[in-house]
N, C-alpha and C positions, 0 to 999 in steps of 0.2 A: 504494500500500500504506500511508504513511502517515499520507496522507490518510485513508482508511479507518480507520487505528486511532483516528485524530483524533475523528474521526465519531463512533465508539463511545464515545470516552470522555468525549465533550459531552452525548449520550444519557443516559450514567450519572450524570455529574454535575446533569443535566437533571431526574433522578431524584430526588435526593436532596441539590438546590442548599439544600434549607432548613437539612439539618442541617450542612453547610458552612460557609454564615454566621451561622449563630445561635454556633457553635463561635468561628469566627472572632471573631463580634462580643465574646466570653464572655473569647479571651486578650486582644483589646486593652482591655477595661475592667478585666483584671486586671495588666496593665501600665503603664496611667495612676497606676492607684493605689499599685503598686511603685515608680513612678517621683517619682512627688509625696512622697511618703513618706518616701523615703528621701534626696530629693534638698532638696527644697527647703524642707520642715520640717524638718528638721537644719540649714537655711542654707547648705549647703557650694553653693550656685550661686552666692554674694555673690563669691564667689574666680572668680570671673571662666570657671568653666570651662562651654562653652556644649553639649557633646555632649546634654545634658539638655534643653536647649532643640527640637535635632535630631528627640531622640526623639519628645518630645512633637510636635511638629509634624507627624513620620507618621505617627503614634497618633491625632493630631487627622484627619487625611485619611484613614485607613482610616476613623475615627469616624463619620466625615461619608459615604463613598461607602457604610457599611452602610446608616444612617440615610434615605439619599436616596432615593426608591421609584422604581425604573426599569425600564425593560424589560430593561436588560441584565443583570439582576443573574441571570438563567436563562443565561448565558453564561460559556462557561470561563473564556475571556480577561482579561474582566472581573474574575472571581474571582482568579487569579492577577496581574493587576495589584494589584490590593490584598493579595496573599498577601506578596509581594514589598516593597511597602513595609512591613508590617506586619513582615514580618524585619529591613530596613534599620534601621527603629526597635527592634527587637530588638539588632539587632547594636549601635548605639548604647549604648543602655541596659546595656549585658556593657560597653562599653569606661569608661563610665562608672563600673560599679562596680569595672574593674581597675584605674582611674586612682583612684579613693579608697582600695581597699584599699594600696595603692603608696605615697602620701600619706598615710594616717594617714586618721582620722575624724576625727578632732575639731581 
């Protein structure tokens, strides 16, 4: 049975894998530049805090796995591999700005 729902919902995604990652590709180019922005033209990375670094890093590897043309990109798995780091670097990026709001900006 799960199997089956599986099936269906590889189908669908199968379906409409482009607007998935075009979406996808659309928030991590809009968290690069949230993240450059506010982190490291302001300077506040000089202070040693590296969560930003983090970020970037799976923003760069989501970057990179949209960018790369493969057969797997018609694949759930695939998608959700990158959906997941693409949070991870998410999630960074929030702890990042609770650690500056916390400490002061400037």
């Amino acid at each position: 049975m799960l199997k089956n729902r599986y099936g269906k919902l590889e189908n669908a995604f199968d379906a409409d894998h482009v607007n998935f990652w075009s979406n996808l590709s659309r928030l991590n180019n809009l968290l690069v530049i949230m993240n450059i922005s506010m982190f490291f033209l302001t300077g506040l990375v000089v202070r040693g805090y590296f969560y930003t670094f983090y970020s970037l890093i799976c923003l760069g590897v989501v970057g990179v796995g949209v960018l790369v043309p493969t057969t797997l990109i018609r694949r759930l798995w695939y998608y959700w591999t990158f959906l997941i780091v693409e949070l991870l670097g998410l999630y960074y990026l929030v702890a990042s700005v609770i650690y500056w709001v916390e400490n002061g900006s400037g």
